[in-house]
mmCIF file of the N, C-alpha and C atoms, coordinates in Angstrom:
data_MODEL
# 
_entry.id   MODEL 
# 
loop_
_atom_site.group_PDB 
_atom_site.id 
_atom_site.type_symbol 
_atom_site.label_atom_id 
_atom_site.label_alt_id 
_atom_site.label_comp_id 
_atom_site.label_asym_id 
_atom_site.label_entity_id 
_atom_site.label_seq_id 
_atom_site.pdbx_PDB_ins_code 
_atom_site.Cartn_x 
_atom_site.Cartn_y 
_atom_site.Cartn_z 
_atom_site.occupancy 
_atom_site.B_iso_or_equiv 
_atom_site.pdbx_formal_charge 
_atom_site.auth_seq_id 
_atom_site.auth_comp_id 
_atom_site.auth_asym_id 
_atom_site.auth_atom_id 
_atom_site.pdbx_PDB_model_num 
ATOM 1   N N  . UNK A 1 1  ? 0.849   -1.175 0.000  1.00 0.00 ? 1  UNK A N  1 
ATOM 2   C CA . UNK A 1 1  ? 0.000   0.000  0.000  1.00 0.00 ? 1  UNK A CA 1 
ATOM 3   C C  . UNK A 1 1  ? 0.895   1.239  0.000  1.00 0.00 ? 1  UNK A C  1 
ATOM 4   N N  . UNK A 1 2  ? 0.691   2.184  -0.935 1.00 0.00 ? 2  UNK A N  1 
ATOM 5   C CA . UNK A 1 2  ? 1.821   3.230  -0.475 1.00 0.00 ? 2  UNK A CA 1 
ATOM 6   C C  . UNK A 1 2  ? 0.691   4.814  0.308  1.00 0.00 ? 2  UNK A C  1 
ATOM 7   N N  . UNK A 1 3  ? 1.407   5.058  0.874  1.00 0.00 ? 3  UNK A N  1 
ATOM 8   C CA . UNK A 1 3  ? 1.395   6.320  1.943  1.00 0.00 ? 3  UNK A CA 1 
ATOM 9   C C  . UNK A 1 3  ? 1.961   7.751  1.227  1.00 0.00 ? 3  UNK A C  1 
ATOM 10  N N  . UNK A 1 4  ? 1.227   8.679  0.924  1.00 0.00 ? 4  UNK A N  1 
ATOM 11  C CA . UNK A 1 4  ? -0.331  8.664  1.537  1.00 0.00 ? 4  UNK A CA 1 
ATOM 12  C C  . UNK A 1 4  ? -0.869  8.451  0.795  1.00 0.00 ? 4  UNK A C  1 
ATOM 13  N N  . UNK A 1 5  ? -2.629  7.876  1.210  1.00 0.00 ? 5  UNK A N  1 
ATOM 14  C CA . UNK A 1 5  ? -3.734  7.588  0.216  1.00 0.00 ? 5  UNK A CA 1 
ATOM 15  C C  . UNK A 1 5  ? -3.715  8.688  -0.556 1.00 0.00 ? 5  UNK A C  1 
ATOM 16  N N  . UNK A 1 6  ? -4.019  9.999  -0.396 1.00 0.00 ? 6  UNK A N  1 
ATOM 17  C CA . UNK A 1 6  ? -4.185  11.229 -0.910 1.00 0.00 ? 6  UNK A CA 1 
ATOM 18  C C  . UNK A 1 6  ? -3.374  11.618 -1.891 1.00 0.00 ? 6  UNK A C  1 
ATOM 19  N N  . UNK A 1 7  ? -2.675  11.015 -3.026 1.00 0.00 ? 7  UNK A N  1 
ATOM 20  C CA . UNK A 1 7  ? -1.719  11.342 -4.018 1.00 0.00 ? 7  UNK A CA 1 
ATOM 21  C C  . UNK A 1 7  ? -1.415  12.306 -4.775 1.00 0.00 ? 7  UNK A C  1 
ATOM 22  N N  . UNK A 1 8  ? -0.449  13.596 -4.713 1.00 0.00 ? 8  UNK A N  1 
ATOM 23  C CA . UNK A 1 8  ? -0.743  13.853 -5.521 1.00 0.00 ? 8  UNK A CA 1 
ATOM 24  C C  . UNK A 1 8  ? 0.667   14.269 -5.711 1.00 0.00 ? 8  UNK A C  1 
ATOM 25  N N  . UNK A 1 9  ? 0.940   14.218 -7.450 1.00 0.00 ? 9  UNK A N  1 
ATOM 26  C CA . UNK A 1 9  ? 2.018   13.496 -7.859 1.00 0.00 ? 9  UNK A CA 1 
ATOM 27  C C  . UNK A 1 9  ? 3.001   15.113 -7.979 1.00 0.00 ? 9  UNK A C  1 
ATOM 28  N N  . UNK A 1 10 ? 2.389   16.341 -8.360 1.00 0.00 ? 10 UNK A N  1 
ATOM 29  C CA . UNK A 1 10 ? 2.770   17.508 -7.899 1.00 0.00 ? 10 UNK A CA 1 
ATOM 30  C C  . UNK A 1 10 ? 4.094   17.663 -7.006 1.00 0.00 ? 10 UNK A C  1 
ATOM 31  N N  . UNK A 1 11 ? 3.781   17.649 -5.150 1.00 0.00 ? 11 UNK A N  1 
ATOM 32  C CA . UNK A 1 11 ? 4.285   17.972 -4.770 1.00 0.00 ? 11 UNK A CA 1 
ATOM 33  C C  . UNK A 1 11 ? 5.274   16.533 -4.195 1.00 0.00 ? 11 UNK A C  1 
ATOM 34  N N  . UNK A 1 12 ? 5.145   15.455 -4.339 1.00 0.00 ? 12 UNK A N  1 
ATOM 35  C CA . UNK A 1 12 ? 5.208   14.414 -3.888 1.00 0.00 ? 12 UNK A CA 1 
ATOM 36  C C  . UNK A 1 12 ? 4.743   13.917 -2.279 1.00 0.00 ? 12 UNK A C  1 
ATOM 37  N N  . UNK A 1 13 ? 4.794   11.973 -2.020 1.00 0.00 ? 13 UNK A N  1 
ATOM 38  C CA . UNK A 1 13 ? 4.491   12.013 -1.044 1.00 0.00 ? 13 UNK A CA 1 
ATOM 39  C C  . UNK A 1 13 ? 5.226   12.570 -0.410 1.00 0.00 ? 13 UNK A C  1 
ATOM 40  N N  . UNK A 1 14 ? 6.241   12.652 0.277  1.00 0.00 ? 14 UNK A N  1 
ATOM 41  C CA . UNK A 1 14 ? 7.380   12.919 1.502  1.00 0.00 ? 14 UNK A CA 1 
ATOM 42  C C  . UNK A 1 14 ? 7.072   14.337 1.722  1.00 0.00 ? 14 UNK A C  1 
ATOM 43  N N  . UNK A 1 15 ? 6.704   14.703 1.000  1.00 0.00 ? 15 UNK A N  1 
ATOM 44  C CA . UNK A 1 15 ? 6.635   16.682 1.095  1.00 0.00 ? 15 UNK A CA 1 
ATOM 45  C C  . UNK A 1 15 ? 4.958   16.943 1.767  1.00 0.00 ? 15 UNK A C  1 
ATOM 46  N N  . UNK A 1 16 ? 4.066   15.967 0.753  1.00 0.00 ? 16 UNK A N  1 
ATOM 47  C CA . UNK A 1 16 ? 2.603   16.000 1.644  1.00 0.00 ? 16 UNK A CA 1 
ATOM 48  C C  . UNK A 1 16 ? 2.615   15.886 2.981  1.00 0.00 ? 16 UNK A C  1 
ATOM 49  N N  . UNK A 1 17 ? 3.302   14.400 3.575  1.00 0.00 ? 17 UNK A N  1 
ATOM 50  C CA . UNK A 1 17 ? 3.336   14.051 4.838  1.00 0.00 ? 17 UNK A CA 1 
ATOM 51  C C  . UNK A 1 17 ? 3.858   14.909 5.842  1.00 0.00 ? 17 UNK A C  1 
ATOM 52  N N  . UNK A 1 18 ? 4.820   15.799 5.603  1.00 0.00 ? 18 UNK A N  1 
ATOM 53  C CA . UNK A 1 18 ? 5.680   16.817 6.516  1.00 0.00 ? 18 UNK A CA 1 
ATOM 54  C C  . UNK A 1 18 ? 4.714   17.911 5.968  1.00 0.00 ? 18 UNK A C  1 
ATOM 55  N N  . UNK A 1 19 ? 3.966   18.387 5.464  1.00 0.00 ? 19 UNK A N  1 
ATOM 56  C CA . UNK A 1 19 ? 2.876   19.365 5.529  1.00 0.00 ? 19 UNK A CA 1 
ATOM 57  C C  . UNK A 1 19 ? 2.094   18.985 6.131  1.00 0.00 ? 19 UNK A C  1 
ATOM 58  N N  . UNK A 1 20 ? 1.484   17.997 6.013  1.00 0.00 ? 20 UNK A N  1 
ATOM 59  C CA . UNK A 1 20 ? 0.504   17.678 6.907  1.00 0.00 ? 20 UNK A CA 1 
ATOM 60  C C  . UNK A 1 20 ? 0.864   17.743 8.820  1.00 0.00 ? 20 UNK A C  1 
ATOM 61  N N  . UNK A 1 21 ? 2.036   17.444 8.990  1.00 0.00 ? 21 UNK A N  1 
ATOM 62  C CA . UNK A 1 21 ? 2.876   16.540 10.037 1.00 0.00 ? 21 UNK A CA 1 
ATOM 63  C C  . UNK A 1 21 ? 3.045   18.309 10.723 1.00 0.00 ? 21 UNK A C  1 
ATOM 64  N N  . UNK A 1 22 ? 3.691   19.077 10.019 1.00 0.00 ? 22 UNK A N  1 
ATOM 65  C CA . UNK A 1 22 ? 3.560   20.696 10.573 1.00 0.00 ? 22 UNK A CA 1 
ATOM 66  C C  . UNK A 1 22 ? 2.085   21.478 11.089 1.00 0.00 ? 22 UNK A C  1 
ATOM 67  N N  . UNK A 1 23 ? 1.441   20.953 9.954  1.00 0.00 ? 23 UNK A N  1 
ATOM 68  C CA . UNK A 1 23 ? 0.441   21.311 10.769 1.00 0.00 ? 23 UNK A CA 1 
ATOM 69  C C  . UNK A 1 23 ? -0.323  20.929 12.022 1.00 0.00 ? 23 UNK A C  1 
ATOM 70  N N  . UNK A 1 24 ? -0.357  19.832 12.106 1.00 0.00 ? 24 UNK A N  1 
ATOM 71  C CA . UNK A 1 24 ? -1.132  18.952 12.873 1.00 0.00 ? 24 UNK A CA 1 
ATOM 72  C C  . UNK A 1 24 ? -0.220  19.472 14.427 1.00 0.00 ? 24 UNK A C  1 
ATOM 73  N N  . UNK A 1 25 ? 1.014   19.593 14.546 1.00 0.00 ? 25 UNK A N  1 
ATOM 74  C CA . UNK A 1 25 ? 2.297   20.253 15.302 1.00 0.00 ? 25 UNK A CA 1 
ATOM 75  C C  . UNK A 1 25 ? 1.787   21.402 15.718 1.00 0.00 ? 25 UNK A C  1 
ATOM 76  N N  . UNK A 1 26 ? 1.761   21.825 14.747 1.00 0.00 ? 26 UNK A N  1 
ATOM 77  C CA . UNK A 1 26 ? 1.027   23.737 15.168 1.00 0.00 ? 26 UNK A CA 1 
ATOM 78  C C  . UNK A 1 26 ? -0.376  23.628 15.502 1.00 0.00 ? 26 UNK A C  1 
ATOM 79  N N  . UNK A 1 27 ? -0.855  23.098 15.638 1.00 0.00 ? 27 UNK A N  1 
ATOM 80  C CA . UNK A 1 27 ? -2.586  23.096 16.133 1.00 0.00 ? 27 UNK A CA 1 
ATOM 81  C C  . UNK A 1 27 ? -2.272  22.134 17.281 1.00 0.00 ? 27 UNK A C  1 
ATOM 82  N N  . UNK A 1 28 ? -1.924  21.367 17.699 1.00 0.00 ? 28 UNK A N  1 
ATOM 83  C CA . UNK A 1 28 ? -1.712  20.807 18.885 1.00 0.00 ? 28 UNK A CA 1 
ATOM 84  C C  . UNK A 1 28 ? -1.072  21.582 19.959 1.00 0.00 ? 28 UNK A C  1 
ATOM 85  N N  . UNK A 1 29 ? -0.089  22.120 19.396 1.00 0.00 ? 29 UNK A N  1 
ATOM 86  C CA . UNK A 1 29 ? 0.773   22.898 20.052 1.00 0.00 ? 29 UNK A CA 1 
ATOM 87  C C  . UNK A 1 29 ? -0.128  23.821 21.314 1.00 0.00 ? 29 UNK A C  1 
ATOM 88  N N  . UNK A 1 30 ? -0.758  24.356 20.385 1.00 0.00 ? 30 UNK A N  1 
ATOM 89  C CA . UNK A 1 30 ? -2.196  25.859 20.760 1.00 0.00 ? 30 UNK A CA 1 
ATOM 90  C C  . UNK A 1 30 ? -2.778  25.076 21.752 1.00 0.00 ? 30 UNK A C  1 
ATOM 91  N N  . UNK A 1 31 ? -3.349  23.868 21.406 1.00 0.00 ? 31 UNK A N  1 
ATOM 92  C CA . UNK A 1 31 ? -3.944  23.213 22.087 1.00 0.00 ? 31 UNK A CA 1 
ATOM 93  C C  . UNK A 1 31 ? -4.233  22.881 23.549 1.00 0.00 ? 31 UNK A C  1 
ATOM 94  N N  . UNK A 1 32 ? -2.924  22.152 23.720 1.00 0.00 ? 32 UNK A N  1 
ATOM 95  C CA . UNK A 1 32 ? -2.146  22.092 25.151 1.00 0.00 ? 32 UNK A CA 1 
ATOM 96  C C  . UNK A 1 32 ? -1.365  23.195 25.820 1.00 0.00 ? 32 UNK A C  1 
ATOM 97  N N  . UNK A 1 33 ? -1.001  24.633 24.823 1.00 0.00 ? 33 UNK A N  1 
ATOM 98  C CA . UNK A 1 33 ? -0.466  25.755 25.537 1.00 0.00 ? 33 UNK A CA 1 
ATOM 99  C C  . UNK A 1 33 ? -1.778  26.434 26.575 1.00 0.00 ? 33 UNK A C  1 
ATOM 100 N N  . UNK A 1 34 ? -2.852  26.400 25.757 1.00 0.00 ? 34 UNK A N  1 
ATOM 101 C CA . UNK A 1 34 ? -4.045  26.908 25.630 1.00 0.00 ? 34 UNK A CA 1 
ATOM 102 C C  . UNK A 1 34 ? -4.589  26.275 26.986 1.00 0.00 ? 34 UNK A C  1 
ATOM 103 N N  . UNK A 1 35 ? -5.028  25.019 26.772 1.00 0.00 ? 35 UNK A N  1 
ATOM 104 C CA . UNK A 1 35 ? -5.240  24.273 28.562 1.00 0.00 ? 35 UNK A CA 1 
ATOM 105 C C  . UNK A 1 35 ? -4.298  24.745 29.716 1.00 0.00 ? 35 UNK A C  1 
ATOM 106 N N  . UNK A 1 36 ? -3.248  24.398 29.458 1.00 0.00 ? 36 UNK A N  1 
ATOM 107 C CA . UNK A 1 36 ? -2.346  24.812 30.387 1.00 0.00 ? 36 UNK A CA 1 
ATOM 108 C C  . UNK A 1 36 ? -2.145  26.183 30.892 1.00 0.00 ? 36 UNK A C  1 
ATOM 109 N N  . UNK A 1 37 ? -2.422  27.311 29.898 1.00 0.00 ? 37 UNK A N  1 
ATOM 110 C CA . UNK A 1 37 ? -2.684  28.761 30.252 1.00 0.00 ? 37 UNK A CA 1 
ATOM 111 C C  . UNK A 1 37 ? -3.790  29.238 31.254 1.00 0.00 ? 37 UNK A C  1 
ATOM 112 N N  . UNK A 1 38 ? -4.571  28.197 31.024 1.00 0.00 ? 38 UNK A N  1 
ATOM 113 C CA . UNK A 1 38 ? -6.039  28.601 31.406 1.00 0.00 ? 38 UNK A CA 1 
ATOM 114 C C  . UNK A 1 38 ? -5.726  28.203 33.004 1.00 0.00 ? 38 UNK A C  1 
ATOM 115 N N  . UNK A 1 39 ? -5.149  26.784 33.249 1.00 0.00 ? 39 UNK A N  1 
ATOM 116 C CA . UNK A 1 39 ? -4.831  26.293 34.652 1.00 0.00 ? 39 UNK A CA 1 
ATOM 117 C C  . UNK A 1 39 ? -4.157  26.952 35.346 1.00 0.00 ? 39 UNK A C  1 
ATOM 118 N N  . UNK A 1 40 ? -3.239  27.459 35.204 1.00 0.00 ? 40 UNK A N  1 
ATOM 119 C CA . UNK A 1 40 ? -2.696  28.580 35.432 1.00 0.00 ? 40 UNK A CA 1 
ATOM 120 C C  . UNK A 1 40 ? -2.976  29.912 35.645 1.00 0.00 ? 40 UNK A C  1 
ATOM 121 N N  . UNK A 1 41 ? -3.546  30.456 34.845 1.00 0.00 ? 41 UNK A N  1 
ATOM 122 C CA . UNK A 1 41 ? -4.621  31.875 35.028 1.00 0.00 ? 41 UNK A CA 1 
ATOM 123 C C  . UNK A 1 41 ? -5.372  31.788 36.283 1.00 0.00 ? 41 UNK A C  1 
ATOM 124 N N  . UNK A 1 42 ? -6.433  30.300 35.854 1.00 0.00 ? 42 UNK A N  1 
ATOM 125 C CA . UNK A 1 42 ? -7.197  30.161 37.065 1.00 0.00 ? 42 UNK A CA 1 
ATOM 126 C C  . UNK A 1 42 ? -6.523  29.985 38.397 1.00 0.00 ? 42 UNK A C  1 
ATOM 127 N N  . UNK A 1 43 ? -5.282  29.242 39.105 1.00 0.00 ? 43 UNK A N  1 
ATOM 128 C CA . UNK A 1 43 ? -4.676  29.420 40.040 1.00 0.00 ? 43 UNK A CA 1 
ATOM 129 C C  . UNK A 1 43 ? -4.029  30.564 40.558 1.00 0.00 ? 43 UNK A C  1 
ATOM 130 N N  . UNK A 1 44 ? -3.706  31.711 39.199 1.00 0.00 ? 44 UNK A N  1 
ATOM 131 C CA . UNK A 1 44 ? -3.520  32.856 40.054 1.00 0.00 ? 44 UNK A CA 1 
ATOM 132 C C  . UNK A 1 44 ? -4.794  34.006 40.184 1.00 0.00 ? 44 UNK A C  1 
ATOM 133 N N  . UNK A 1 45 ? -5.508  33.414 39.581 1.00 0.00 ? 45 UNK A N  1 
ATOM 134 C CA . UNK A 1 45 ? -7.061  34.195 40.008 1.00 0.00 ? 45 UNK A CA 1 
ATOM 135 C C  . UNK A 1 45 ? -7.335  33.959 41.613 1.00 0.00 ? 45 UNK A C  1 
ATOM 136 N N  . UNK A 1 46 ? -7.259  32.292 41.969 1.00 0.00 ? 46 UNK A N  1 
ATOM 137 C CA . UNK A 1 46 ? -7.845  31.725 43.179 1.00 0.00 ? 46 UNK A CA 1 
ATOM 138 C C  . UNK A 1 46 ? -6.683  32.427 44.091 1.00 0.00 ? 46 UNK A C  1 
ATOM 139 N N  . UNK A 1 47 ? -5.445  32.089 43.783 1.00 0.00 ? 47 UNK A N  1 
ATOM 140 C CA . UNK A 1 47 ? -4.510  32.579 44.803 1.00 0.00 ? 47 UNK A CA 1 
ATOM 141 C C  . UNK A 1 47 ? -4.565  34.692 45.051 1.00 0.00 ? 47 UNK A C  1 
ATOM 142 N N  . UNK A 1 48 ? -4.634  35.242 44.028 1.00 0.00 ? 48 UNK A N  1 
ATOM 143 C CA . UNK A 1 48 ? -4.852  36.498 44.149 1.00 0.00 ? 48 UNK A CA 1 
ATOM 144 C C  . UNK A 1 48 ? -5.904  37.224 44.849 1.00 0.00 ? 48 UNK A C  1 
ATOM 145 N N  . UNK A 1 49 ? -7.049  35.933 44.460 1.00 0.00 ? 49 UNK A N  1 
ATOM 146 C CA . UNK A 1 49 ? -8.702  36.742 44.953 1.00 0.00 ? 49 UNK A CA 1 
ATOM 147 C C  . UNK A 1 49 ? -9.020  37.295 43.617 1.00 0.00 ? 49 UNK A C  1 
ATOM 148 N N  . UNK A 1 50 ? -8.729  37.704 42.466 1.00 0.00 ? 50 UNK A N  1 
ATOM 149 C CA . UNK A 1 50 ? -8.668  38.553 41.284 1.00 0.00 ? 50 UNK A CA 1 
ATOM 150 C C  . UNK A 1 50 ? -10.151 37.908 40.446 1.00 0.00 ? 50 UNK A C  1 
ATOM 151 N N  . UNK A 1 51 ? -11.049 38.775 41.045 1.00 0.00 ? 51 UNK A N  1 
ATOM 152 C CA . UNK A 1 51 ? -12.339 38.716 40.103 1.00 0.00 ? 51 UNK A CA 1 
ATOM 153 C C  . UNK A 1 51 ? -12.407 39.018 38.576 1.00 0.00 ? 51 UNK A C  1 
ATOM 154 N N  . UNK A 1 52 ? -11.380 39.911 38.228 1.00 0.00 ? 52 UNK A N  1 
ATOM 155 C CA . UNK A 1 52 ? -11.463 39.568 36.679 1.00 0.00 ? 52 UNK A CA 1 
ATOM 156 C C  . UNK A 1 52 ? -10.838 38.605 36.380 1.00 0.00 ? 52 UNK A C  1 
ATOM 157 N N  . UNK A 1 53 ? -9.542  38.059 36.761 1.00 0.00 ? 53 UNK A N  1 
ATOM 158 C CA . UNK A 1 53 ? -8.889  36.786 36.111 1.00 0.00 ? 53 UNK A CA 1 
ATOM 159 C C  . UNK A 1 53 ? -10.230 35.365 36.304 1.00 0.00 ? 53 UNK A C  1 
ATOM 160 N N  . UNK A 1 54 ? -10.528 35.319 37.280 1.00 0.00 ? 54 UNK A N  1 
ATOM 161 C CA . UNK A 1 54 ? -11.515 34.276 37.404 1.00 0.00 ? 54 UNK A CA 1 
ATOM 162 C C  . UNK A 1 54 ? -12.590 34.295 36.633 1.00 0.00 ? 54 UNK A C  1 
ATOM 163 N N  . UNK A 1 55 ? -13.556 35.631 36.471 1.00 0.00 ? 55 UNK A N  1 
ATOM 164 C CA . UNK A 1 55 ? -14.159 35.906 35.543 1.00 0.00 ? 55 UNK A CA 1 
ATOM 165 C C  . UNK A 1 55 ? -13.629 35.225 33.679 1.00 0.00 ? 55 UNK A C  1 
ATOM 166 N N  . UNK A 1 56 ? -12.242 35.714 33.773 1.00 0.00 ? 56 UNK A N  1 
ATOM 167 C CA . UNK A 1 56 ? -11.967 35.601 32.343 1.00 0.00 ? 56 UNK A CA 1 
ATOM 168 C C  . UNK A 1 56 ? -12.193 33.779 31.876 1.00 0.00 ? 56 UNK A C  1 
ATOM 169 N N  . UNK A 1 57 ? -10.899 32.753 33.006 1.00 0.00 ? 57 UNK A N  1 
ATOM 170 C CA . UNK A 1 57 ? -11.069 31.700 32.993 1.00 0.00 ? 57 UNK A CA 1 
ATOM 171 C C  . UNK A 1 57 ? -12.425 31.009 33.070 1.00 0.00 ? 57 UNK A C  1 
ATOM 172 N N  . UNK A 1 58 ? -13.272 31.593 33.652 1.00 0.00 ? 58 UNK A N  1 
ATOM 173 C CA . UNK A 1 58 ? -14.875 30.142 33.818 1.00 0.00 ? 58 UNK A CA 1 
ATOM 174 C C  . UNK A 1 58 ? -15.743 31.253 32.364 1.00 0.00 ? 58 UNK A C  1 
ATOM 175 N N  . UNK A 1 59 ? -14.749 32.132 31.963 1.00 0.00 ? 59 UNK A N  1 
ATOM 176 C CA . UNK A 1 59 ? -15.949 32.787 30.296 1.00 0.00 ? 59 UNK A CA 1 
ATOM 177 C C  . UNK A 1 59 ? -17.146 33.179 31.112 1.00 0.00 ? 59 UNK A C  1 
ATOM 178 N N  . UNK A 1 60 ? -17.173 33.607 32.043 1.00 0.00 ? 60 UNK A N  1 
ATOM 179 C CA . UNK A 1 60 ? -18.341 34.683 32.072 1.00 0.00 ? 60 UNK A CA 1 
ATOM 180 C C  . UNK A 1 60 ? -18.281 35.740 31.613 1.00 0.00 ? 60 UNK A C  1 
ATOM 181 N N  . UNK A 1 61 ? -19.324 37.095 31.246 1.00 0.00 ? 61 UNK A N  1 
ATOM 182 C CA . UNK A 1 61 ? -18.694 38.000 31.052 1.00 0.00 ? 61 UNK A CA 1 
ATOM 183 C C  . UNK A 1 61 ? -18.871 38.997 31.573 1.00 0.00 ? 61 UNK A C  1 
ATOM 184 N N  . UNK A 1 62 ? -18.087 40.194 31.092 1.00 0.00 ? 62 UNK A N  1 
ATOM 185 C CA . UNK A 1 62 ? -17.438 41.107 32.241 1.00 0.00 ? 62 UNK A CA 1 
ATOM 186 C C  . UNK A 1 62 ? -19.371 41.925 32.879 1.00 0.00 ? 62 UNK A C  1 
ATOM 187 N N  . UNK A 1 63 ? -19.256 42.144 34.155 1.00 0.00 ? 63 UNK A N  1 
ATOM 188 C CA . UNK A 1 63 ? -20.246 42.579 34.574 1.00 0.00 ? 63 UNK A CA 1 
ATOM 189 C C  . UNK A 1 63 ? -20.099 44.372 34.896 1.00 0.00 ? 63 UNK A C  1 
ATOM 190 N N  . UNK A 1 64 ? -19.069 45.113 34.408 1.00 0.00 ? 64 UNK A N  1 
ATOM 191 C CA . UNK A 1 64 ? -18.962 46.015 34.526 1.00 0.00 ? 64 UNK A CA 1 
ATOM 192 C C  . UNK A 1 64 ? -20.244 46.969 33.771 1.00 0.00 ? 64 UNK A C  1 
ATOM 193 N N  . UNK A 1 65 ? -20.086 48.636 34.233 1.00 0.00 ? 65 UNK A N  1 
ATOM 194 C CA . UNK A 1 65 ? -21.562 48.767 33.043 1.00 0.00 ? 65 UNK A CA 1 
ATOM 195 C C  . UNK A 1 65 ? -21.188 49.048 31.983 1.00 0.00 ? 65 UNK A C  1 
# 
């Protein structure tokens, strides 16, 4: 079977797969920075007392007028 199904004779396989392989890298990346930011935010919300950081982390929104 050759890799990848998706052929196309253009750019070749080896060049598809590492495009694909970058991307998938860069969207994961966000991913887990993104969780991990948030855990964080929220612990220095709880540790500060900081009603807007806490606000920001649980996405409520701002209640100011």
């Amino acid at each position: 079977m050759n890799y990848p199904v998706w052929y196309l004779p253009e750019i070749g396989g080896g060049l598809l797969i590492a495009i694909i392989a970058v991307l998938h890298v860069f969207v994961s990346h966000f991913a887990v920075g993104g969780g991990l930011y948030l855990i964080y935010a929220e612990k220095k919300g709880l540790g500060e007392g900081s009603e807007a950081i806490l606000d920001f982390t649980y996405g409520t929104p701002d209640r100011s007028p």
